[in-house]
N, C-alpha and C positions, 0 to 999 in steps of 0.2 A: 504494500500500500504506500501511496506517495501524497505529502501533503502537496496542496498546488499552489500555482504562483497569484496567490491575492492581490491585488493592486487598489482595494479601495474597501470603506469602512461596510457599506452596504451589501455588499458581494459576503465577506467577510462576517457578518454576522447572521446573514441566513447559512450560510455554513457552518458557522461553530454552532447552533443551535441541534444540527443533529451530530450526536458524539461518538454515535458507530462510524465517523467519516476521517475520526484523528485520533480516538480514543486507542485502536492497536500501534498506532505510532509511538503513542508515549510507552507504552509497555515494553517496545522494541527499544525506544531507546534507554528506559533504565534498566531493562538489561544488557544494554552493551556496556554499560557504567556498572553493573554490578549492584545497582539498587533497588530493594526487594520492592514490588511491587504486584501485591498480591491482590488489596481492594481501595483501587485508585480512588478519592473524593473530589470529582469537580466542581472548582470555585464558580459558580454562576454571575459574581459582580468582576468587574475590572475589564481591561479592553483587552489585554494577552491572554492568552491560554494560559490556566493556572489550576494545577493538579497533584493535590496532597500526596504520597509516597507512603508504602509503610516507616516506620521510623524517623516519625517527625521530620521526614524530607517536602522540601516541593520541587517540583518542577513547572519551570517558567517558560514556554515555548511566544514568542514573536514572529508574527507574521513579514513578510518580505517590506511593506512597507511601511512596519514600523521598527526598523532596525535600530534607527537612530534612540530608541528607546530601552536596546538590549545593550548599545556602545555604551550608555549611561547610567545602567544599573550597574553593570559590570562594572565600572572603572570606579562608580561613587562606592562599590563595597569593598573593591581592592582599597582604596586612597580612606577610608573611616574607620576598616579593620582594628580594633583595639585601640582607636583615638577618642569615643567614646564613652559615658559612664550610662550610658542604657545598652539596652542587648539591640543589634541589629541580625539581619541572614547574615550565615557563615556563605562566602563560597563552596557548594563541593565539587562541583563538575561544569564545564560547559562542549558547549556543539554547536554543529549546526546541522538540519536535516532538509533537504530539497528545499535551498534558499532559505527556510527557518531558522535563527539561531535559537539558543535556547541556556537555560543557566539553572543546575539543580543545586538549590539551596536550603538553608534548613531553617525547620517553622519555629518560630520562638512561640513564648507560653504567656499567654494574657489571653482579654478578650477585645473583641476591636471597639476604640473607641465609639461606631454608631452605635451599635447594639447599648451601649451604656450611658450615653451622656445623655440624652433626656431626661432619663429619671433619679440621676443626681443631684441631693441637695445642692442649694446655691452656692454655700460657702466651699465644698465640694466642687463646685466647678469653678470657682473662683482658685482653689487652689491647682486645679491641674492647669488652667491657661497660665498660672505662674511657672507651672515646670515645660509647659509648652514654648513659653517666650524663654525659658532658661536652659530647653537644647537646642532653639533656632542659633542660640548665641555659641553654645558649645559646639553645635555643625562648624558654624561661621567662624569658628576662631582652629580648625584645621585645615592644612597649607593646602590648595586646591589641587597641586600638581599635576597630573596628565587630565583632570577635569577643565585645566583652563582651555583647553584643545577641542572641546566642543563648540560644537556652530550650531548657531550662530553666535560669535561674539555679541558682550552686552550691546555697544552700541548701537551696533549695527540692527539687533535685536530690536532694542525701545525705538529706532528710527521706525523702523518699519511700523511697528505696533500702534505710532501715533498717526501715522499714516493712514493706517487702516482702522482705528479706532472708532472715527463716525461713520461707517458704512456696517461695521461688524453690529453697534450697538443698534444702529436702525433697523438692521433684521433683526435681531434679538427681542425688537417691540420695546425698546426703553421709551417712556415718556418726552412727547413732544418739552416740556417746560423743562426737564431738564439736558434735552438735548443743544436746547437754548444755549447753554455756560458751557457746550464741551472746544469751541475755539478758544475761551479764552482760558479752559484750562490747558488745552493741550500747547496752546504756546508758554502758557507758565511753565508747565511739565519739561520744556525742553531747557530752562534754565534752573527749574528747583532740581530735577534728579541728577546724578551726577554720572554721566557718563563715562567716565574716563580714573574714575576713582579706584584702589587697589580691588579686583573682585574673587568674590568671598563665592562660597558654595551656597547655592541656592537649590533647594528642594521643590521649591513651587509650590508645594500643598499640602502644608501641615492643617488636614481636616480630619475629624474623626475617622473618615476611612480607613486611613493611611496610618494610625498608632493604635500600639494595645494597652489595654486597661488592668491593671491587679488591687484587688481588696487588698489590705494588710489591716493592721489591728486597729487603725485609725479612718480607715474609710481609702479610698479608691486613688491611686496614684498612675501615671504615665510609666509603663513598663518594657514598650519595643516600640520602634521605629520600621518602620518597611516599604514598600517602594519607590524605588529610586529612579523611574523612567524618566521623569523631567524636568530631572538636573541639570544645571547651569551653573554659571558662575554670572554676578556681575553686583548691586548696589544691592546693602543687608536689608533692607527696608520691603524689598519686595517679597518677602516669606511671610509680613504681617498682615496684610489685607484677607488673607485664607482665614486664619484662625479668628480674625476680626470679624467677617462676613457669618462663619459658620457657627461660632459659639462664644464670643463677647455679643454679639447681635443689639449693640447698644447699652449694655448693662454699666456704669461708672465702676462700678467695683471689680466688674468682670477684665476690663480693659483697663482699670490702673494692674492687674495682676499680670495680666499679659505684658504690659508695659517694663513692670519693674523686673521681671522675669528679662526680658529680655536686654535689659539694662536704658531704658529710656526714664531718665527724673522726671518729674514735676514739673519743674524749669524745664523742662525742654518740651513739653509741650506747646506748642504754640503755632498760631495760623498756617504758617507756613509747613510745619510739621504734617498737619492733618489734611490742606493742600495739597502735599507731595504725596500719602497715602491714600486719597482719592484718587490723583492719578495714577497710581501704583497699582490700584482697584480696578480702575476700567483699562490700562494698558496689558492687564495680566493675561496671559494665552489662554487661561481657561476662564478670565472672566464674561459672568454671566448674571448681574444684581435683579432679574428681575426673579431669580431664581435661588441666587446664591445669599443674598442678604437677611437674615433669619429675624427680620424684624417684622410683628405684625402689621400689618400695613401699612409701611411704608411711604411707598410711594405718594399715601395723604397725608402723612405726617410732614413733608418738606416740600417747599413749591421752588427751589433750584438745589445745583450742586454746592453752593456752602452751604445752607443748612443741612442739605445729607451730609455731608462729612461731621458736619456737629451732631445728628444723630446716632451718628455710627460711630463716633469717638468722640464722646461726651465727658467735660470735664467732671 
């Protein structure tokens, strides 16, 4: 059996939807790696194939045209290996199969942050976006090395992004009023974000997905870290609008936690600070606020984009 050559999202998911069509693939391939795979469990969320192993293994298979997303797990797990004070995948193996590569790594132990963060006391959530802003910083402060080698460089990156900013958020359905303020943010944006500044390792999406959750005797802490598809390097700022969007969702005490976790004072919050994280917010790749901003309705709560930024990072 041969996987085949996907070139596009939509092809690609009416296919992975039946698993008798790749599912003897995997099996073939952790037995050529020698990993027991007796009762495979298929992850159903995430855009790569991703398929439990016996032996708290996973395996990560990517489709041909999302390569650039296996170049950057692979290298963010070599370059963070033990640089760390939470647990991330170990490398154990990688491949590649009929233009797939693939990468089997192994499952760390929590449970994922969606499944738990709703029904988390406040001060509970208040404390994990503290430890959320406190390993965006700890990523950010290991030397980026062969990660600075991804493309697109930052600049070149955010050039584009605000370029295509007001057409991306038009189809999106953002509101006319505040489509209104996106010229004059985006030309602010090309002088408050810093282009050319030393660049740091960016994750792109510290959202509940994407971390795991463990009880301890005090109630529920941040315990694993895990994928690493779309990584980057470039200005530390742009890791907070995720966790901003999805779980501060306007709360003061949620987002002074985030804040201090991450090392931003008091003093430093100010106009321009929450200016450059709005456009931080809509330049982001996967930004999407009519969807991603966890604030009850919003959209009638602010009639431009400064007061959204002041609702969504409220002093």
């Amino acid at each position: 059996m041969q996987l085949p050559p996907i070139t596009d999202y939509d092809t690609y998911r009416a296919w992975r939807s039946d698993t008798s069509r790749w599912l003897p693939v995997v099996r073939e391939i952790a037995d050529g790696h020698g990993l027991p795979c007796t009762a495979p469990h298929v992850f159903a969320t995430g855009t790569n194939l991703v398929i439990g192993l016996d032996g708290d293994l996973i395996l990560k298979l990517f489709p041909p045209f999302l390569r650039g997303q296996f170049i950057s797990e692979r290298a963010s797990l070599k370059e963070l290996r033990g640089r760390l004070g939470l647990p991330i995948p170990e490398l154990v193996a990688e491949g590649e199969r009929d233009g797939w590569p693939y990468l089997a790594i192994t499952r760390l132990s929590g449970v994922v942050g969606s499944e738990v963060w709703p029904a988390l006391p406040e001060a509970e959530k208040e404390r994990v976006l503290g430890e959320i802003g406190a390993v965006i910083a700890e990523v950010q402060r290991v030397p980026p090395g062969a990660l600075l080698a991804i493309e697109p460089r930052w600049d070149g990156f955010m050039r584009t992004q605000i370029a295509r900013c007001r057409a991306r958020h038009v189809r999106l359905g953002m509101p006319a009023k505040f489509l209104a303020g996106f010229d004059d943010l985006l030309r602010d944006a090309a002088e408050l974000i810093p282009m050319h500044a030393p660049p740091v390792i960016l994750v792109g999406e510290y959202i509940p997905e994407n971390f795991l959750l463990a009880r301890r005797a005090d109630g529920w802490h941040v315990a694993g870290l895990f994928d690493f598809g779309d990584v980057k390097t470039g200005w530390g700022e742009y890791d907070l609008p995720g966790p901003s969007a999805f779980m501060a969702a306007g709360h003061p005490r949620r987002v002074r936690s985030l804040f201090d976790g991450f090392g931003i004072a008091r003093a430093d919050v100010t106009f321009a600070l929450k200016r450059r994280l709005m456009a931080l917010m809509l330049l982001h790749s996967a930004s999407d606020p009519l969807r991603h901003i966890c604030i009850p309705g919003w959209p009638d709560q602010a009639s431009d984009l400064v007061q959204l930024q002041e609702l969504i990072w409220p002093d």
